[in-house]
Every structure is written in structure tokens, then in C-alpha cells.
ZAMIPA-927037 format. One line per 5 residues: number of its first residue (from 1); their letters; for each residue x, y, z of N, C-alpha, C. Coordinates in nm, 3 decimals, m for minus. Example, Ala and Ser with C-alpha at 12.3 -4.5 7.8 and 13.67 -1.06 7.14 Angstrom:
% residues 2
1> AS> 1.319:m0.569:0.780:1.230:m0.450:0.780:1.320:m0.330:0.780; 1.285:m0.225:0.708:1.367:m0.106:0.714:1.290:0.003:0.787
***
This chain:
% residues 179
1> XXXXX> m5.817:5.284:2.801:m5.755:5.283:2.674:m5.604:5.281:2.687; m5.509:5.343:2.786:m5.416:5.381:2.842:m5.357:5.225:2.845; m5.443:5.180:2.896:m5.415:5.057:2.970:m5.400:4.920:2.852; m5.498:4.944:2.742:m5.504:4.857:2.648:m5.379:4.879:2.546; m5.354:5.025:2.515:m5.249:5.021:2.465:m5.107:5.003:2.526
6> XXXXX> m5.105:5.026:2.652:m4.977:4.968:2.727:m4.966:4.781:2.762; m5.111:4.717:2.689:m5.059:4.578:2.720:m5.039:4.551:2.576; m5.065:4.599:2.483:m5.073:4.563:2.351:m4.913:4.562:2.289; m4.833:4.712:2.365:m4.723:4.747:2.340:m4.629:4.660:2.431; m4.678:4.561:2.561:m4.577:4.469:2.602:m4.598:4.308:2.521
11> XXXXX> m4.737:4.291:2.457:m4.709:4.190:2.396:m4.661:4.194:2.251; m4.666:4.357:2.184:m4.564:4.358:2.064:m4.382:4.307:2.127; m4.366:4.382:2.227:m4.236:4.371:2.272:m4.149:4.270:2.310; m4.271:4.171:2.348:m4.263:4.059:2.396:m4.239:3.945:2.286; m4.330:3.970:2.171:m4.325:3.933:2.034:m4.196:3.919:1.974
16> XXXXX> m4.151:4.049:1.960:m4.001:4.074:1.899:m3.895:4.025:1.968; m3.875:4.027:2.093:m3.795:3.915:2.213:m3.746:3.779:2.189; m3.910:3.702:2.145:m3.863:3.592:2.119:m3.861:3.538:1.941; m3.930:3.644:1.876:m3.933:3.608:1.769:m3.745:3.596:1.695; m3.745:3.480:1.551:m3.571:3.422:1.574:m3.556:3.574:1.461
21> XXXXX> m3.405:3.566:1.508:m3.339:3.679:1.446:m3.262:3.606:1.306; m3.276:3.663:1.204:m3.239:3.670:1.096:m3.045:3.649:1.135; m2.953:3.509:1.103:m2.823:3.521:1.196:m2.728:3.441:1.043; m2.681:3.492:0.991:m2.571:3.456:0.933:m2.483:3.307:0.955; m2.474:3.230:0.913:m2.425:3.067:0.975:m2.319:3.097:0.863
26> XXXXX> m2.181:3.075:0.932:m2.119:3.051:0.834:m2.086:2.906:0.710; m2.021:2.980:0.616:m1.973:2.863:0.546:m1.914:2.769:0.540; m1.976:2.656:0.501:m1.867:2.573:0.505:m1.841:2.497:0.384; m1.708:2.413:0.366:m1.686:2.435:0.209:m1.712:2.268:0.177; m1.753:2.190:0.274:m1.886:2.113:0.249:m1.970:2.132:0.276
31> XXXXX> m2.046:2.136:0.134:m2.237:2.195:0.189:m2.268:2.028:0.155; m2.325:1.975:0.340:m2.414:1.847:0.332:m2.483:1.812:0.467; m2.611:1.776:0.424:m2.665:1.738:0.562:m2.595:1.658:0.673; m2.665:1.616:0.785:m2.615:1.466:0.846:m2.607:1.362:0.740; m2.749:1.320:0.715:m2.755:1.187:0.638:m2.658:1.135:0.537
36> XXXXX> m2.656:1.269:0.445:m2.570:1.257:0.311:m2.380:1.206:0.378; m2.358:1.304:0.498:m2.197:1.274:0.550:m2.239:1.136:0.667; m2.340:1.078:0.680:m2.359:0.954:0.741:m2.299:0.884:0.621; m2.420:0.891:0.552:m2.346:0.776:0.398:m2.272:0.745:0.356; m2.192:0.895:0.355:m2.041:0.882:0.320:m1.952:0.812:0.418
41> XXXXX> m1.977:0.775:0.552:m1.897:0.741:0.669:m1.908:0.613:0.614; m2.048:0.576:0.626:m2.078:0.389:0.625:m1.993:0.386:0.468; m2.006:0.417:0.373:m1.991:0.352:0.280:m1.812:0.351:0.224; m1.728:0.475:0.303:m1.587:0.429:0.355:m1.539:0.372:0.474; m1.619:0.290:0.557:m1.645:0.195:0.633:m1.646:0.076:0.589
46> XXXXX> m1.737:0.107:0.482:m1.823:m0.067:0.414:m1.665:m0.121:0.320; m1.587:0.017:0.259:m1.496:m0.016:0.176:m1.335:m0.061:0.285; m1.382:0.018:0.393:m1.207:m0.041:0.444:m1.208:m0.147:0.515; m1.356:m0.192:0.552:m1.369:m0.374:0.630:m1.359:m0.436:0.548; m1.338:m0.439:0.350:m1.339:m0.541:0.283:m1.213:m0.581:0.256
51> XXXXX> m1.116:m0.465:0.268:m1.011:m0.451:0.235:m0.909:m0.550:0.272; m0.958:m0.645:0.405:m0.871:m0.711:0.489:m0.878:m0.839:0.401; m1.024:m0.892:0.329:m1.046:m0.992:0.297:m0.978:m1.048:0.179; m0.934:m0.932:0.076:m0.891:m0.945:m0.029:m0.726:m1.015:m0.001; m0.663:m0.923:0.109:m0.547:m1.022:0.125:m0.548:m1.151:0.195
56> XXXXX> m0.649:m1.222:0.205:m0.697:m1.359:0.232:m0.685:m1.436:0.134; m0.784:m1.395:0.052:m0.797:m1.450:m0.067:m0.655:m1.501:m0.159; m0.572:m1.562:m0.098:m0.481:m1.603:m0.196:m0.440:m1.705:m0.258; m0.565:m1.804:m0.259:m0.522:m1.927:m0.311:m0.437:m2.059:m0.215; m0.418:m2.011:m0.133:m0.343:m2.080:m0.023:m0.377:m2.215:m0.010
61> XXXXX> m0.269:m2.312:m0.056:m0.340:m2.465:m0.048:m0.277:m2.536:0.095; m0.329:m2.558:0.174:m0.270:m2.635:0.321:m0.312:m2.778:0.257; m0.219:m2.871:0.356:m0.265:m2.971:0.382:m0.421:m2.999:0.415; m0.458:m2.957:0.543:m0.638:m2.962:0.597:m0.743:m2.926:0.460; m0.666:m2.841:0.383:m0.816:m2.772:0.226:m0.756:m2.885:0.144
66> XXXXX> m0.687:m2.942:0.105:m0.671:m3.050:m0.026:m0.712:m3.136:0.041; m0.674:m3.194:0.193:m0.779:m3.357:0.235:m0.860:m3.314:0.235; m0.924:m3.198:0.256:m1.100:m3.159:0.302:m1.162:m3.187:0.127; m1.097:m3.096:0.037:m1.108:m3.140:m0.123:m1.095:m3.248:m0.181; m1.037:m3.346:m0.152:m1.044:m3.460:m0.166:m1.134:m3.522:m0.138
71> XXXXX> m1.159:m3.507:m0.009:m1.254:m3.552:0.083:m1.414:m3.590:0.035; m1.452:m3.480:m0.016:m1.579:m3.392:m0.004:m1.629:m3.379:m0.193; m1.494:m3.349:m0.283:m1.539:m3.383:m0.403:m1.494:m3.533:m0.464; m1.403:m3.563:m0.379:m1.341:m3.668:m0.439:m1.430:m3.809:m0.447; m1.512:m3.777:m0.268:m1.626:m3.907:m0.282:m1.697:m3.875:m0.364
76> XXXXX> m1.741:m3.761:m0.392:m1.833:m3.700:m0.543:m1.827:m3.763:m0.641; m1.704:m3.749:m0.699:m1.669:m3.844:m0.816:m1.685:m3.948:m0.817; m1.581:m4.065:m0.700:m1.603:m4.168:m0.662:m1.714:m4.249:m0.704; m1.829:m4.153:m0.657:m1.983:m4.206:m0.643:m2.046:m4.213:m0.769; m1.984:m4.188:m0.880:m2.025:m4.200:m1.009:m2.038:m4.328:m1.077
81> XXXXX> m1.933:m4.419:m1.031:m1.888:m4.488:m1.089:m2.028:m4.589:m1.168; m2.125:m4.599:m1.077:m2.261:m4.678:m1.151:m2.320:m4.583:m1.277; m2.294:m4.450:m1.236:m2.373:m4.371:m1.324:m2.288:m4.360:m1.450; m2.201:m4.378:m1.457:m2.076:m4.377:m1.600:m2.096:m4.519:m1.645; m2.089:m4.615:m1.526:m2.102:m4.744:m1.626:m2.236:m4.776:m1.668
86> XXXXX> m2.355:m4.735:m1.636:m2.498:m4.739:m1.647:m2.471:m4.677:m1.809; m2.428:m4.547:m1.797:m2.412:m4.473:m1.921:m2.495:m4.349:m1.863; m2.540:m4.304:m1.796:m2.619:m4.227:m1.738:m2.576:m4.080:m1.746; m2.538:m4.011:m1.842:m2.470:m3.889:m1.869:m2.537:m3.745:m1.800; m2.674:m3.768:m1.771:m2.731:m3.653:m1.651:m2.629:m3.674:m1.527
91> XXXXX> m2.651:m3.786:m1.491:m2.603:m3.776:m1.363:m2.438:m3.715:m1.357; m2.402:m3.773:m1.484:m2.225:m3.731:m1.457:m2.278:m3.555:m1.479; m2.332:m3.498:m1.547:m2.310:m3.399:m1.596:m2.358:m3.279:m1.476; m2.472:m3.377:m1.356:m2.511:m3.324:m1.251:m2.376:m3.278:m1.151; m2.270:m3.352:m1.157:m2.160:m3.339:m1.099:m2.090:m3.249:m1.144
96> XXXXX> m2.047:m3.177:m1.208:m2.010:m3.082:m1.318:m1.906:m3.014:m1.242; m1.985:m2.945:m1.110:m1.920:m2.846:m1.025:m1.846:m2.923:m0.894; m1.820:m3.081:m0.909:m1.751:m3.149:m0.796:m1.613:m3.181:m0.860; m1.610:m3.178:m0.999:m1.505:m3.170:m1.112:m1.413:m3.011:m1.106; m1.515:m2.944:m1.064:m1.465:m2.840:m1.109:m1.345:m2.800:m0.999
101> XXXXX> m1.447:m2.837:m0.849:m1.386:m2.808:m0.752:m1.250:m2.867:m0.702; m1.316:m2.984:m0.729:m1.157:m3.099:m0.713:m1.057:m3.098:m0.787; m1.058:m3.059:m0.897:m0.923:m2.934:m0.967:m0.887:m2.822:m0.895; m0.924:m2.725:m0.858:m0.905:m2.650:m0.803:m0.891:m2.652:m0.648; m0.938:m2.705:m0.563:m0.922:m2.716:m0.458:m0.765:m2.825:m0.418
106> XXXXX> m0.798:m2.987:m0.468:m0.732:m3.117:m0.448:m0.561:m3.093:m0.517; m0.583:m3.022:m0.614:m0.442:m3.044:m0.667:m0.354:m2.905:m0.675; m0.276:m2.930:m0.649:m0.188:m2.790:m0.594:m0.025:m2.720:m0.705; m0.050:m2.842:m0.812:0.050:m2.829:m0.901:m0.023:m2.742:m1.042; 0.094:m2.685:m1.114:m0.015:m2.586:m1.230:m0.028:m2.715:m1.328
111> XXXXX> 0.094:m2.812:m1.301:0.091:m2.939:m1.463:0.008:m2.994:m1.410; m0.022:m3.083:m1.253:m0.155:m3.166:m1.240:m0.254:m3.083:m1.254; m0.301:m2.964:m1.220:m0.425:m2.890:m1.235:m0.460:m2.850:m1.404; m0.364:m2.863:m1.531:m0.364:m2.865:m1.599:m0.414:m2.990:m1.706; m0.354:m3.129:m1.632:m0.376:m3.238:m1.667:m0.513:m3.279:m1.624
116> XXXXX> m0.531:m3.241:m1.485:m0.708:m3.242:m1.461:m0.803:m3.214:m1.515; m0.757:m3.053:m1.538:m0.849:m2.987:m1.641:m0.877:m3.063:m1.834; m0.778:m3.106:m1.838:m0.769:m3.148:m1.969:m0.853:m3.284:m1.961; m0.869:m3.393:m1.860:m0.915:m3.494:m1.860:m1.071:m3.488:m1.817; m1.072:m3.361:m1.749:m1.240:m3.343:m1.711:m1.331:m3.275:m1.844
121> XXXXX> m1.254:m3.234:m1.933:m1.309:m3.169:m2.071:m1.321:m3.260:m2.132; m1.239:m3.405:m2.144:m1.234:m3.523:m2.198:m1.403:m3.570:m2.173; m1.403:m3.587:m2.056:m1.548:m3.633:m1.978:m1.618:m3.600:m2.036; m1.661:m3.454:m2.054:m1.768:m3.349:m2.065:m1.770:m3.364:m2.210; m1.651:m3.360:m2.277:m1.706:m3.366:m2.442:m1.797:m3.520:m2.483
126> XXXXX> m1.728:m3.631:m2.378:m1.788:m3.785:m2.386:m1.945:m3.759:m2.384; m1.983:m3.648:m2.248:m2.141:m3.646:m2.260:m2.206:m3.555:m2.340; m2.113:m3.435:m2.416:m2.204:m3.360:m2.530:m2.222:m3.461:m2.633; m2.097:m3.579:m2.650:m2.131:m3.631:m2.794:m2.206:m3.767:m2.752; m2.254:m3.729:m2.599:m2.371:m3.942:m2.617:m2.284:m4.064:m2.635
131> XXXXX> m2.128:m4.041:m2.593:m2.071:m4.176:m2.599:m2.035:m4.220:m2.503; m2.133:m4.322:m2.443:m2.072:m4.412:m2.341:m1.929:m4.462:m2.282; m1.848:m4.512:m2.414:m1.735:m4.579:m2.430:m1.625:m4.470:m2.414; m1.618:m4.348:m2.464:m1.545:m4.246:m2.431:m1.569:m4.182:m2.283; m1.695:m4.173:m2.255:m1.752:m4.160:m2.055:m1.631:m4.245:m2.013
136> XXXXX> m1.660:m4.368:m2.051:m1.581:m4.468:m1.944:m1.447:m4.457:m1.948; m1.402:m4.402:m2.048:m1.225:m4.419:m2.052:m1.197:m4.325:m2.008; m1.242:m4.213:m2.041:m1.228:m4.071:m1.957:m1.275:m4.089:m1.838; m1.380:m4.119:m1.761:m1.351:m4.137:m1.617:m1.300:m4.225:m1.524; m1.183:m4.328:m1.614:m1.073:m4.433:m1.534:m1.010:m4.383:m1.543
141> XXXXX> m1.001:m4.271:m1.673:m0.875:m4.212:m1.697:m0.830:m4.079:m1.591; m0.940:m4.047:m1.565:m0.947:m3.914:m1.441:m0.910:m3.977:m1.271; m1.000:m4.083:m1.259:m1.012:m4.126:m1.111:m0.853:m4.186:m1.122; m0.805:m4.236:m1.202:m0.639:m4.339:m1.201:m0.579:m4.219:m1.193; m0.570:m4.108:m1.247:m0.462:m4.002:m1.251:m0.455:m3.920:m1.093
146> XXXXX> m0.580:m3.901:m1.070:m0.570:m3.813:m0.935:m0.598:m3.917:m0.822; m0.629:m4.020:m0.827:m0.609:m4.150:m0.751:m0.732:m4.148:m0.662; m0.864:m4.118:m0.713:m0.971:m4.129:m0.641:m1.043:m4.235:m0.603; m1.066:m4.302:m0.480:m1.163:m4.373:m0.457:m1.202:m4.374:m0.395; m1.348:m4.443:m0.334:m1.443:m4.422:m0.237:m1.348:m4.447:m0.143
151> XXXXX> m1.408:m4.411:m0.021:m1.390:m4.406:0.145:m1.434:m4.521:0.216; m1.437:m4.605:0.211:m1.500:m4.685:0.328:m1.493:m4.703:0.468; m1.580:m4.686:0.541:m1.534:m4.644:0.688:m1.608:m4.796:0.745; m1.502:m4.874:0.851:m1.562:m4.989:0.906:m1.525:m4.943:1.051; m1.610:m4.975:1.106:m1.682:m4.943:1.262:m1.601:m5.044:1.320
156> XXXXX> m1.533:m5.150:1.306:m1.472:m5.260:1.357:m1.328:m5.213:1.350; m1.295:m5.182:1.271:m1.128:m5.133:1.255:m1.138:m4.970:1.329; m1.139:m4.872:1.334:m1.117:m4.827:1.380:m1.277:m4.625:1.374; m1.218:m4.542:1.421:m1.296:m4.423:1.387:m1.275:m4.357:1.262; m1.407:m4.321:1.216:m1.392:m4.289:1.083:m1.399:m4.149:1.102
161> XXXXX> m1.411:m4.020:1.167:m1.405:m3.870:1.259:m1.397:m3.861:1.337; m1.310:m3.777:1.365:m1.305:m3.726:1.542:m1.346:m3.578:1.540; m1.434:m3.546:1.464:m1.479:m3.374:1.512:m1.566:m3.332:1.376; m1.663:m3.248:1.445:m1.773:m3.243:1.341:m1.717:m3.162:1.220; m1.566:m3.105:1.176:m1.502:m3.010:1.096:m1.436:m3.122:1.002
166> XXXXX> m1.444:m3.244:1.028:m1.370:m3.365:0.929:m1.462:m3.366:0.792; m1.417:m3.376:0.705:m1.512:m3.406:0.594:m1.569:m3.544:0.586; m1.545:m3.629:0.646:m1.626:m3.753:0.623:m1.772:m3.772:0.751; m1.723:m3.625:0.855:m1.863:m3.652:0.933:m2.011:m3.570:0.899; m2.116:m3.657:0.899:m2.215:m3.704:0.896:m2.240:m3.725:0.721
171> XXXXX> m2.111:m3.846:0.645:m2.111:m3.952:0.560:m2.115:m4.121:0.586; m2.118:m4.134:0.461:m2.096:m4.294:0.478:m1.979:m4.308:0.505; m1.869:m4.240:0.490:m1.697:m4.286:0.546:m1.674:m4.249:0.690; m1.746:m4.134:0.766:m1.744:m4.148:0.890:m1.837:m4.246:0.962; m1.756:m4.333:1.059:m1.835:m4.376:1.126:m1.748:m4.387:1.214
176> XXXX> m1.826:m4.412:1.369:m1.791:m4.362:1.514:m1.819:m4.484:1.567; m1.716:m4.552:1.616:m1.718:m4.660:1.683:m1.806:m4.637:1.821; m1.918:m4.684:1.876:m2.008:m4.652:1.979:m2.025:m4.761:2.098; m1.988:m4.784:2.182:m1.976:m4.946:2.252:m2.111:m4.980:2.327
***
């Protein structure tokens, strides 16, 4: 019996040893898990990598973005020319956003980007009101002002790209002289 109560009293003892002690953690005067101060890291992270982009963003017209705009909406337009004289007002109206761009991108003045704008509303009112004859004057009147015309690229005269970043490569105006 001696014996039972002297092992009983080393595994109470033994008990209390490892059992955790009741320990005071102090305060701190942010109460937050990991996760919650993870979130907070990434998401003033997520805000100071954007920060760089905004001073990018400035409108900056180079030489390389108005030929590339030219380039790229200008054959856009260009390529109308059957669909305006057809009378075909889907198709012009499918173009909508190559108008939009080639103002904004191609012309770098506030009076030409003004005069653009005014002659592409010209267009657009031609196809709300179904008149052919107003289509057509408004879009000689657009392509003559900003001086748009197709590209033609001849394989005999000379290279129409030298690098896959040109806007006329893989068009009908690039072409690559091949021997």
C-alpha cells in the first residue's frame, strides 16, 4: 500500500511538473494575429508597387507611339474606305474604338485632337442618322485632315519591317524581302 501510494504521489508530482502554468503575456497595443498583420503587409505592399506606375502614366507622346498609332489605327481607318462607300454603317461603327484611339494616341496637338474629335462625331452622327452622303463627306473629311492612307508594302522596292515591335509586322504593309 506504502508503495502504491508513493507511486501515485510521484505521478501526481510528475503531473504538476509538466502540466502549463497559468503565465501572464504581456500587452501589446496591437491586438492581431499573424494573418490579420500578414494582410496588412501585402496590402501596403500591393499599394506602394502601384505607386511607381501612376508616375508613368503621363500621356507622353514620342515619336515611336504616334508612328505605332498611326500605324495600327490609321490602317484601321484606311481600310474602311469600301465600307463607307458601300454605305455599310456596321462596319464603320465596328471601328468606333480605332477612331477613338487614333485621336488620342496619333495626334499630339489639343487644336488637332480637338478637330479630330469634332470630325469623328461628324461620322458617328452620319451613322445614327442612316446617311450615306454625310458618311462619305465626313470620312474624306477625317482621312484629308489627319492625312491617312493605306500602307502599301512592295517586296521589290524595298523592306516593309525590320523587327517584330514595328507595327506593320505580321500585316499587309510589312513585307520582308526573302531571296
Amino acid at each position: 500500500m506504502k508503495l502504491s501510494f508513493a507511486l501515485v504521489a510521484a505521478f501526481a508530482a510528475s503531473a504538476t511538473a509538466f502540466a502549463p502554468a497559468p503565465v501572464e503575456r504581456m500587452s501589446t497595443a496591437v491586438n492581431m494575429d499573424r494573418r490579420t498583420a500578414a494582410g496588412q503587409i501585402a496590402a501596403g505592399a500591393a499599394v506602394l508597387a502601384g505607386v511607381p506606375s501612376l508616375a508613368l502614366a503621363d500621356g507622353a507622346k514620342s515619336p515611336a507611339t504616334v508612328s505605332r498609332a498611326k500605324g495600327i489605327y490609321g490602317q484601321r481607318i484606311a481600310g474602311l474606305e469600301a465600307a463607307v462607300n458601300a454605305g455599310d454603317f456596321g462596319a464603320v461603327a465596328a471601328e468606333k474604338n480605332a477612331f477613338i484611339l487614333y485621336n488620342s494616341g496619333a495626334i499630339t496637338s489639343k487644336e488637332g485632337k480637338a478637330q479630330a474629335v469634332t470630325e469623328t462625331n461628324a461620322i458617328f452622327a452620319a451613322i445614327r442618322g442612316k446617311d450615306a452622303g454625310a458618311l462619305k463627306s465626313a470620312y474624306a473629311t477625317y482621312k484629308a485632315s489627319n492625312g491617312i492612307e493605306l500602307i502599301a508594302a512592295d517586296k521589290e522596292t524595298g523592306q516593309g519591317y525590320s523587327n517584330d515591335y514595328d507595327f506593320k509586322a505580321r500585316t499587309k504593309a510589312g513585307a520582308i524581302y526573302v531571296r
